[in-house]
N, C-alpha and C positions, 0 to 999 in steps of 0.2 A: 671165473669171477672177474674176465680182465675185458672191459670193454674200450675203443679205440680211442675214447679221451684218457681213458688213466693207466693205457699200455706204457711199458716202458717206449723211447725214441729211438728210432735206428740214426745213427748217424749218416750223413749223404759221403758216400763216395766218390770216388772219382770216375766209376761208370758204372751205366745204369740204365735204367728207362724212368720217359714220364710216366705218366698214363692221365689223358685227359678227357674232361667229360666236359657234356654240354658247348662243343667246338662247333661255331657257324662255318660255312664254307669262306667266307673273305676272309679269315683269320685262320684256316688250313691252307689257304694260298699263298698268303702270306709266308709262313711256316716254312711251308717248300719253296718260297721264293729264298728264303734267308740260307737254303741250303740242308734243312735237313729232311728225316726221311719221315713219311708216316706209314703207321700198319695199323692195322687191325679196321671192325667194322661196326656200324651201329653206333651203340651211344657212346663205347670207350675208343680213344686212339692211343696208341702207342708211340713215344719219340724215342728210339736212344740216344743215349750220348755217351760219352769219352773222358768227357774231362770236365772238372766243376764248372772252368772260366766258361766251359760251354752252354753248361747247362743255367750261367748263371745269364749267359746271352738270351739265352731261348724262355726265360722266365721274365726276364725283363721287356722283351719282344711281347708276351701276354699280358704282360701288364698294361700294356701301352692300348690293347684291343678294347671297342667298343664296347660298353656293358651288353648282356645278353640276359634275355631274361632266363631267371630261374638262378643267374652266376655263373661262370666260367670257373671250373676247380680243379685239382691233380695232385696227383699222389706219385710220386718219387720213389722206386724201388733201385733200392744198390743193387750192384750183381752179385749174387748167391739167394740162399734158400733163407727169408725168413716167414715164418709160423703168423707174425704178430699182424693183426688188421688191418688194411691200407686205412691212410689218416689223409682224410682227404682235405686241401687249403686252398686259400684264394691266392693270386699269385701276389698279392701284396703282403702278405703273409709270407711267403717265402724270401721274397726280399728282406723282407726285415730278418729272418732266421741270418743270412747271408752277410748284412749289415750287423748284427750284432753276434756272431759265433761267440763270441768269447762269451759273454752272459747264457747262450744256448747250450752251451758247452756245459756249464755248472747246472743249470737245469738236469740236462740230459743225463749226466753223472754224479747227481745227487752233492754234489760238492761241496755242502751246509753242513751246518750243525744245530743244535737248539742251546740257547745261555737262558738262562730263568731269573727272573724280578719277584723277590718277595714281594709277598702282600701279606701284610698285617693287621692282625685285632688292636682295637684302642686301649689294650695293656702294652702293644708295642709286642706282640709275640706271634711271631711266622706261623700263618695258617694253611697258607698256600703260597705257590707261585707260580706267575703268565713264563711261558713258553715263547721263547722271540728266536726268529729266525736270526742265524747270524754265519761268515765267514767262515771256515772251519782254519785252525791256528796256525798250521802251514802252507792256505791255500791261499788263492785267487781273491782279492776283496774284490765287495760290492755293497750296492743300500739296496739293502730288502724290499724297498718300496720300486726300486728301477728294476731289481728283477722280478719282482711280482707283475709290474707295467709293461715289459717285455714278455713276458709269460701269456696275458692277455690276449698280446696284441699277436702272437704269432701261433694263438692255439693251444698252447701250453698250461695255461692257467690251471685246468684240472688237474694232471698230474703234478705238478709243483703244490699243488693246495693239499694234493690228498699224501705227497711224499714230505710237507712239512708236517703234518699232525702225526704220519707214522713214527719220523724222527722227534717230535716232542713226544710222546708215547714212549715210545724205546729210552730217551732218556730220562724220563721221571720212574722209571721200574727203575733206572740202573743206581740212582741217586738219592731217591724219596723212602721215605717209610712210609706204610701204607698208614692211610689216616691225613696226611696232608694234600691238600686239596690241590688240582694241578688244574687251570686256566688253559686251554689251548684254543686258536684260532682260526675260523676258518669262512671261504667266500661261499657266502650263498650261491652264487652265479656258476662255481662251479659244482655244485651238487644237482644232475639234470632228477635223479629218480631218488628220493629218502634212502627206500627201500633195498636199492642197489646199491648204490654210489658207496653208502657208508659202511657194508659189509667188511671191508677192509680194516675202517677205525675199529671195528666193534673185535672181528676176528683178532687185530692184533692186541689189545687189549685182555682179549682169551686165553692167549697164546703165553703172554708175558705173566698170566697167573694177578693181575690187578683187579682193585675194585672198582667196578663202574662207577660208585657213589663218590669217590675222587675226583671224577673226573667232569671239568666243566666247559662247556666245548662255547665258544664265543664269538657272534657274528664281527665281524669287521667286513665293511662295507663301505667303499668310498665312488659310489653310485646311488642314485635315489633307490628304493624300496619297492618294485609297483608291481610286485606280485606276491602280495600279502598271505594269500592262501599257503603258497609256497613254501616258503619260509617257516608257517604256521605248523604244516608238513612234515619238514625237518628239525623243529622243535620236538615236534608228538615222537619223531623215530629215535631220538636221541631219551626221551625221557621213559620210551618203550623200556629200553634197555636199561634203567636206574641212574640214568647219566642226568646233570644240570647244566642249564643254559642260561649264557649272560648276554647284556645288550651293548656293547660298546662306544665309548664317545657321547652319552646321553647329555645333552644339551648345547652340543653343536654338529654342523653340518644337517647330514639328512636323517641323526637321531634322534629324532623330535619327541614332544612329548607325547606328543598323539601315536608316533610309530612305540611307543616304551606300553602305553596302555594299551594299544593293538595285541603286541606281541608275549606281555607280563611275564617276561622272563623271570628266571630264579635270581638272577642278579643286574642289578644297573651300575654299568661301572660311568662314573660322571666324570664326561670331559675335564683334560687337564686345565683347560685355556678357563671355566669357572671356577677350580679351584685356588688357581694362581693369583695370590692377594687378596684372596678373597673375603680374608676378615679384616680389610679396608674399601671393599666397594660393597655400596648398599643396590644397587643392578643384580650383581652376581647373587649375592645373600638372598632377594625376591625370587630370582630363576631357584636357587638352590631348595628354597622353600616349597614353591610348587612340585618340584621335581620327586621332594623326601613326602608331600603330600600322594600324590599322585602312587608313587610306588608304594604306599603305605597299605591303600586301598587293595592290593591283589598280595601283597606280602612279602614283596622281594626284598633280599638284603641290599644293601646299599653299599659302593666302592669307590672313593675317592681317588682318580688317577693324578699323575705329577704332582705329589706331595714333594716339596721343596723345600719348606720353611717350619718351624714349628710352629710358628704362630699359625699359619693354614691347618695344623692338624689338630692344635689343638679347636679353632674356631669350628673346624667338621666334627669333634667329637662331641664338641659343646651341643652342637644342633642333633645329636644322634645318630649319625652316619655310621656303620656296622665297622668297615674298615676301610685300610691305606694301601698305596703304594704309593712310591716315588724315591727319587735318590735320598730324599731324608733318610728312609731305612734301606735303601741299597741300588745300586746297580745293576744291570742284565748280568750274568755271571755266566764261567761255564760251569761251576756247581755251586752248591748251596754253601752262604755262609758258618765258618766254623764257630765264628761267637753265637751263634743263635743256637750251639747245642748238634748241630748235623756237623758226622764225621767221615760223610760219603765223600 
């Protein structure tokens, strides 16, 4: 079940081979003009190398080559025996790996953790809580959003996507009683097959003895939407399984209203930035109305993000909004608060 986006990463040694594919002849002369060797034949080449500052020469050398069609790509094996798929990259993609080790590095060795944000009913009583990637307490900092952007941009994206939901998973069995609802997040972009991709979420959720009906898996997307069906796809495989699904950010960015009645998720969680004040702008209160219409029509509950003030929450309860989050009831943690009755 391990396919070569969401294999684990070998780290690059200090010698090794490339292996390149799709090489024209001016840029294998190149190659050998700069001193090194090539082998092999047909569509793959082979370069060794020695030493990283080498191999970071001979990468940065490909980068610099004419586009080709079809791409110019390669795959990096250190010296020994590994099992796991070549992962094939563009050589700008590699530079960036080389430029940002340290962020790669935490990737690569899972170096997170998960801290959880209640989310509360308009009694004020913890119903669930989002899942946020975070630091682990004697590592390496970062903002989840720079290694996520890094993750992207050097290939990484899926396995980072798919080893953040294992570890919100793993830690809602270890902290949660069953019956409260657990938010986890994850990129469309990097789910290529429903079918496939998720066997992981689903299996570890088997494994840990949880109920699927907990658990609500939650787009977050900071690119437009434009493959609808997609998406649609990995709705249906998630609700196969007993699981709900939410929409995140709904009334800014690219979570429009028309993507919320496309998609009619189980939940709409409503951007922070129309919560914030909002029971002093009459703009915000028009959007929030259409939005509590609109969702009304297919039956989703509704979720107030960046509650900050009471007067915002009481203003959202007043309109019907189902529930809250925000520092008014709490901050990302790494367990559940003990005044709310959790003694995990």
């Amino acid at each position: 079940m391990n396919c070569v986006d969401c294999a684990d990463i070998d780290p690059i040694e200090d010698e090794g081979e490339v292996r390149l594919r799709a090489c024209p002849e001016p840029l294998m002369a190149a190659i050998r003009h700069a001193g090194y060797e090539i082998y092999g034949t047909g569509n793959i080449l082979i370069i060794p190398y020695c030493r990283k500052e080498e191999l970071l020469k001979l990468i940065e050398l490909l980068g610099t080559a004419e586009p080709v069609a079809g791409g110019l790509s390669l795959c990096i094996k250190s010296k020994g025996v590994s099992l796991r798929p070549d992962r094939w990259l563009t050589p700008e993609q590699l530079i960036l790996q080389f430029s940002n080790e340290h962020l790669v590095s935490i990737i690569r060795n899972h170096d997170f953790c998960s801290h959880l944000q209640p989310i509360v009913n308009f009694h004020e009583e913890i119903v669930g809580f989002e899942f946020l990637l975070r630091p682990l307490p004697h590592g390496h900092h970062f903002h989840p959003y720079e290694l996520f952007e890094i993750a992207r941009s050097t290939g990484f994206h899926s396995f980072l996507d798919r080893a953040a939901r294992i570890s919100a998973i793993e830690t809602s069995a270890r902290l949660l009683p069953k019956g409260i609802k657990r938010f986890i997040n994850f990129l469309p972009s990097s789910i290529y097959n429903p079918k496939y991709c998720l066997t992981h979420t689903f299996d570890a959720i088997r494994r840990l003895n949880q109920n699927p009906e907990d658990y609500v898996f939650e787009v977050v997307e900071t690119e437009q939407i434009t493959d609808m069906a997609h998406l649609l796809a990995i709705f249906a495989e998630y609700r196969s399984q007993g699981m709900q699904v939410a929409l995140d950010d709904v009334g800014a960015g690219y979570s429009t209203l028309e993507v919320m009645s496309s998609l009619q998720p189980d939940y709409v969680k409503i951007d922070r930035k129309l919560i914030s004040f909002c029971d002093q702008d009459p703009d915000k209160q028009r959007i929030l109305a259409e939005i509590i219409s609109r969702a009304g029509e297919f039956g989703a509950r509704l979720l107030a993000e960046g509650i900050e003030r009471r007067e915002e929450y009481l203003f959202c309860r007043g309109l019907g909004i189902d529930l809250g989050q925000g520092y008014l009831f709490g901050k990302p943690a790494d367990r559940p608060p003990a005044r709310f009755g959790f003694t995990a």
